[in-house]
DRENPA-3360 file (N, C-alpha, C; in nm, 2 decimals, always signed):
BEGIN
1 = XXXXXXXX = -3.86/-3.54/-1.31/-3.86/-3.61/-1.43/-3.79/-3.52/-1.53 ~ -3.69/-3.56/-1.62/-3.67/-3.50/-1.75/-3.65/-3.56/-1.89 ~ -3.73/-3.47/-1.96/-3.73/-3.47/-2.08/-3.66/-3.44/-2.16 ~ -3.55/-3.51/-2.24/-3.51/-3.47/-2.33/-3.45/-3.52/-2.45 ~ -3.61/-3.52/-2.49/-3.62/-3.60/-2.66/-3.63/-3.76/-2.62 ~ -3.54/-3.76/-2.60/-3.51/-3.94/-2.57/-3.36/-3.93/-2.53 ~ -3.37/-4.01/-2.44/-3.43/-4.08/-2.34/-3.53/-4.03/-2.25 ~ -3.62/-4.08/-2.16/-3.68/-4.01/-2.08/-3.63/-4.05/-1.96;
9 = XXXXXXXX = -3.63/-3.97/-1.83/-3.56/-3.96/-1.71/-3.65/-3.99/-1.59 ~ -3.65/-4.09/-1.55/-3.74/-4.11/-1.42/-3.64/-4.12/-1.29 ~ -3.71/-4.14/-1.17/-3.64/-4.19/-1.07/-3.55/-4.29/-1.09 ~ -3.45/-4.29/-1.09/-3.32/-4.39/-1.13/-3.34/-4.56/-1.20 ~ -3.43/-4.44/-1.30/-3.42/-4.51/-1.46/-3.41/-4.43/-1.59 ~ -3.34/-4.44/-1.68/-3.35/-4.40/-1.80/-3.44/-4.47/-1.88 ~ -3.55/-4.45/-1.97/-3.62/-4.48/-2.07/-3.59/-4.45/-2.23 ~ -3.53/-4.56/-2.29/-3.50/-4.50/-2.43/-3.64/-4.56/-2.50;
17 = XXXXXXXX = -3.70/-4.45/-2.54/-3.87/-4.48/-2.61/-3.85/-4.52/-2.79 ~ -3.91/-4.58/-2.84/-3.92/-4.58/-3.00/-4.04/-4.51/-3.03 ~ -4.09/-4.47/-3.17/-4.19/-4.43/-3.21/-4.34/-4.51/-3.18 ~ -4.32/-4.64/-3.18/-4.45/-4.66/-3.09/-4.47/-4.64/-2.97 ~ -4.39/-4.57/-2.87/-4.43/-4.54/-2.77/-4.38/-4.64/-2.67 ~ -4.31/-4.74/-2.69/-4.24/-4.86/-2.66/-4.12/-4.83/-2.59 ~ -4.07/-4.93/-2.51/-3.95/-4.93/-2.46/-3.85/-5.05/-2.59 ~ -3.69/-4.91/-2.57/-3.65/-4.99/-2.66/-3.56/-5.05/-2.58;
25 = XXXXXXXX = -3.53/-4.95/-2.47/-3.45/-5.03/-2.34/-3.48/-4.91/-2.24 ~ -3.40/-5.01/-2.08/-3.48/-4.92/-1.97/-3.31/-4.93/-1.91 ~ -3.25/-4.83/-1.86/-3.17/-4.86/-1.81/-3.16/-4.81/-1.65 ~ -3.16/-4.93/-1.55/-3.17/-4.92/-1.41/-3.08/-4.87/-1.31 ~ -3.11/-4.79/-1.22/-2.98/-4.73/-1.15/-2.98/-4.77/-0.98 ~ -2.86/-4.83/-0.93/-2.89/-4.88/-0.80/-2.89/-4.77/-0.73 ~ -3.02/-4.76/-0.61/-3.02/-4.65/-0.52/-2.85/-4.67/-0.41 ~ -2.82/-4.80/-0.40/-2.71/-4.85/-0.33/-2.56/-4.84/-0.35;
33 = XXXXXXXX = -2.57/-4.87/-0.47/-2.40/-4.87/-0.50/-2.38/-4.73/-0.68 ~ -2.51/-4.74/-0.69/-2.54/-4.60/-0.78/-2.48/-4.64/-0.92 ~ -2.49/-4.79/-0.94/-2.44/-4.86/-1.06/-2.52/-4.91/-1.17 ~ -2.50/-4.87/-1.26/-2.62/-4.84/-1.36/-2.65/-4.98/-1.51 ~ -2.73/-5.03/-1.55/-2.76/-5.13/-1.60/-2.87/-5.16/-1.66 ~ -2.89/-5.15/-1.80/-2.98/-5.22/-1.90/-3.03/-5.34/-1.86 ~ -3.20/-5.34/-1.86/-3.25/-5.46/-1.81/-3.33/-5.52/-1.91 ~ -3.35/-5.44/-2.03/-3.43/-5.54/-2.11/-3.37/-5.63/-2.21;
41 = XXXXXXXX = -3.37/-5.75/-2.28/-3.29/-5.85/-2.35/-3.31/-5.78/-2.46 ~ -3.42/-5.71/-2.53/-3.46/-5.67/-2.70/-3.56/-5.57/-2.64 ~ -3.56/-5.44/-2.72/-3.69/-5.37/-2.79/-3.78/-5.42/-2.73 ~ -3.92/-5.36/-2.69/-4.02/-5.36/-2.71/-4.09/-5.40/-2.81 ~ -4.20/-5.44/-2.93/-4.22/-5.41/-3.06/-4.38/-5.41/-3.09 ~ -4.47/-5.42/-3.12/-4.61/-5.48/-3.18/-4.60/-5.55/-3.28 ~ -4.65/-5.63/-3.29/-4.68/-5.73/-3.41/-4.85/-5.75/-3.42 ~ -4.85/-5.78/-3.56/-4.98/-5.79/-3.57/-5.00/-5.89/-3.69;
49 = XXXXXXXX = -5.11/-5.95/-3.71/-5.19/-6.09/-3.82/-5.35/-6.05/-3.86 ~ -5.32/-6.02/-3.98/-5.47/-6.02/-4.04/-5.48/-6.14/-4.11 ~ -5.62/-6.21/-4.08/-5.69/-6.33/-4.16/-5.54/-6.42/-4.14 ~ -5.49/-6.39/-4.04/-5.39/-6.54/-4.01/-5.24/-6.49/-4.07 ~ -5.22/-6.39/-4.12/-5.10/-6.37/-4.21/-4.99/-6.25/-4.11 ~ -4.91/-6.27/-4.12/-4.82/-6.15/-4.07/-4.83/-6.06/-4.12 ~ -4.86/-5.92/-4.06/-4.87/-5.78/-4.11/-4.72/-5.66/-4.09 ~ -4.68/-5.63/-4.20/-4.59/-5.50/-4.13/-4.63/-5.38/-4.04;
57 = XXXXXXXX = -4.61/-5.38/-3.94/-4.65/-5.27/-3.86/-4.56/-5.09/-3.89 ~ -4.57/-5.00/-3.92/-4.51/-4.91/-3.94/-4.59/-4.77/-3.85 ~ -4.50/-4.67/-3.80/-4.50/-4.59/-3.69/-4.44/-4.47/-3.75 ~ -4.57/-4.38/-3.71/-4.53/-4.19/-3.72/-4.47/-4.15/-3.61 ~ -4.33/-4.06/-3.61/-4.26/-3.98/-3.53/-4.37/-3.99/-3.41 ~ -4.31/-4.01/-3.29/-4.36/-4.01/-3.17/-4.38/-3.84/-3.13 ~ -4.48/-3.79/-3.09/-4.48/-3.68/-3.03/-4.51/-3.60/-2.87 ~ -4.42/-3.54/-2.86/-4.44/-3.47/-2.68/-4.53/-3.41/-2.65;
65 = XXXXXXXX = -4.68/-3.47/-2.61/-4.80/-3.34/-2.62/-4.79/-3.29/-2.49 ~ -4.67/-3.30/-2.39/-4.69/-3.17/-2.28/-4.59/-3.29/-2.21 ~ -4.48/-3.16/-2.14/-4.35/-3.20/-2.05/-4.37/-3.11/-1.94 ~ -4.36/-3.17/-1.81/-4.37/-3.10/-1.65/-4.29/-3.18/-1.59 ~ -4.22/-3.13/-1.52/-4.16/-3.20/-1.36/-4.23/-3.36/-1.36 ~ -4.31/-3.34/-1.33/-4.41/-3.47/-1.27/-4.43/-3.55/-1.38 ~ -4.43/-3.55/-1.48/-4.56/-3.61/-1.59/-4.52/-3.57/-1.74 ~ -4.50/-3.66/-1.83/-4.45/-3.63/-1.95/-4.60/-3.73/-2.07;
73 = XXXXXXXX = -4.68/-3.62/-2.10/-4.72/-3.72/-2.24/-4.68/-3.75/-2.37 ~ -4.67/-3.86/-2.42/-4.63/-3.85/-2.59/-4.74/-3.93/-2.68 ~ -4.79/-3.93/-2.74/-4.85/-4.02/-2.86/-4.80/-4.00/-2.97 ~ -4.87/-4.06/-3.04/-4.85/-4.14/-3.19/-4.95/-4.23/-3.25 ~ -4.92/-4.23/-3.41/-4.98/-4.33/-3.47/-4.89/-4.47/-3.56 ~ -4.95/-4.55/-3.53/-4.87/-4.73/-3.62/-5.01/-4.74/-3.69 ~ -4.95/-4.81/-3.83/-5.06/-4.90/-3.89/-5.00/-5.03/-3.92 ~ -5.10/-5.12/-3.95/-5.07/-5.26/-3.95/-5.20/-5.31/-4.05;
81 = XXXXXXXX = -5.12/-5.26/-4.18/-5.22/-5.34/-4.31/-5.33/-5.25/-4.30 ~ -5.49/-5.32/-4.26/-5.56/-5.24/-4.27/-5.61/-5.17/-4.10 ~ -5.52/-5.23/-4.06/-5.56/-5.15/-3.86/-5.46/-5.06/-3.87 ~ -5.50/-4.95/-3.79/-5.49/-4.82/-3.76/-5.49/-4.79/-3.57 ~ -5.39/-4.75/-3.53/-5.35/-4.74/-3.37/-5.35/-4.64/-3.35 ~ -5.36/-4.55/-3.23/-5.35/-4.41/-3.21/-5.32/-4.46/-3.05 ~ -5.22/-4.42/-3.01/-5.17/-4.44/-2.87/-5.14/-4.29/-2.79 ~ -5.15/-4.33/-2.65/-5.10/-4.23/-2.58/-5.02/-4.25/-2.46;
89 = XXXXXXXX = -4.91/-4.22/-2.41/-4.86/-4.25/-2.33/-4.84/-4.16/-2.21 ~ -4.92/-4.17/-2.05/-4.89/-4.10/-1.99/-4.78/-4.13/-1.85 ~ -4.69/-4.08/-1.86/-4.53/-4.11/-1.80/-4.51/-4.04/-1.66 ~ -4.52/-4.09/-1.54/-4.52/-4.03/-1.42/-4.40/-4.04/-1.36 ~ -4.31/-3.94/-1.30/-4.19/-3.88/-1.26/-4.14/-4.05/-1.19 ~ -4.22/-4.16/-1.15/-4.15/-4.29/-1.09/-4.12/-4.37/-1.20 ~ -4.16/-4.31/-1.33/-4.13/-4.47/-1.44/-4.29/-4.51/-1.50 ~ -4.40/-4.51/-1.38/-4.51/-4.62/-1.45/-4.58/-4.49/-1.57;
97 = XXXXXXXX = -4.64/-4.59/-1.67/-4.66/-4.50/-1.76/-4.80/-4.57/-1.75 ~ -4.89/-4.49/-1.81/-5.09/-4.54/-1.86/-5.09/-4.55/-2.01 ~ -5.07/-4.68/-2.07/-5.09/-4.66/-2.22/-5.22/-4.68/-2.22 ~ -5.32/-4.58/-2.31/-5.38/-4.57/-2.41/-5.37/-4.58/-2.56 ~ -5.50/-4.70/-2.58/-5.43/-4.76/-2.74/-5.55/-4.73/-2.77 ~ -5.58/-4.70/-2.84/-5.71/-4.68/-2.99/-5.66/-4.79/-3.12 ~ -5.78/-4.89/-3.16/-5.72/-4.95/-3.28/-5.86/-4.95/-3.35 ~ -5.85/-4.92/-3.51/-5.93/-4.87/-3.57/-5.88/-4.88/-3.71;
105 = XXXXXXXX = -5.98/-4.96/-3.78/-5.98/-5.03/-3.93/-5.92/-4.91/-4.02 ~ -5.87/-4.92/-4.13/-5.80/-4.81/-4.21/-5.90/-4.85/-4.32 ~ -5.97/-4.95/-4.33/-6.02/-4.98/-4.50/-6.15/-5.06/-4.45 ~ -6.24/-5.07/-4.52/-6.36/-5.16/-4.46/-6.34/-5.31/-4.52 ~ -6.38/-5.36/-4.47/-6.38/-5.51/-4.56/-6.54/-5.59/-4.53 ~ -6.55/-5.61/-4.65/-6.66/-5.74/-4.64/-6.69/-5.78/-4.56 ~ -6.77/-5.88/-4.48/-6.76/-5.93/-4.39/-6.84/-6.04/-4.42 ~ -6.90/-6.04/-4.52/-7.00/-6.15/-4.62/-6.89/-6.22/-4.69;
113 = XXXX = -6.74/-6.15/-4.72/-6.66/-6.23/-4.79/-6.54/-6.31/-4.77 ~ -6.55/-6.43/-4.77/-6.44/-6.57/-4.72/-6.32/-6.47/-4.70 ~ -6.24/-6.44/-4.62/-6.09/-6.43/-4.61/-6.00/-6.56/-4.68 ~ -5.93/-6.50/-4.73/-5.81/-6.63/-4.79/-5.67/-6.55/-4.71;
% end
């Protein structure tokens, strides 16, 4: 596997990551004719709705907490209004990755009080 910055390098795929830890595209490579091709239509993204409303989601610099041959981790943090995400991504030399997502309130709210 290699790392560098972005894209990430798997078995005959490229990974271009965004700050959420998302794919923003994967680009696939034929073991056969060794011909190479973007497979996703759009980005990856998260969205989120509090009390029914659309939320802006926004994302801290993704970070590399450890690069090896075999195994690349990165996390990060998004927030979305008053939710708070802490993700972790662990990336194994074939492509499949283990997301770990943490989501956790930024502000307390009422819970005695009507949402509008």
């Amino acid at each position: 596997m290699l790392w560098t910055a972005r894209p990430l390098s798997t078995v005959l795929r490229r990974h271009t990551l965004n700050d959420f830890g998302l794919l923003d595209q994967v680009e696939a490579t034929s073991a056969n004719t060794g011909i190479a091709a973007p497979i996703l239509s759009s980005p990856m993204r998260y969205t989120a709705k509090i009390a029914g409303k659309d939320v802006s989601v926004r994302a801290e610099s993704m970070r590399v907490v450890n690069a090896q041959p075999h195994q690349v981790i990165t996390e990060g943090l998004f927030t979305a209004d008053a939710l708070q995400a802490k993700w972790k991504d662990t990336w194994d030399y074939d492509g499949c990755v283990k997301v770990e997502l943490t989501l956790q309130p930024t502000k307390r709210q009422d819970s005695r009080r009507p949402h509008t």
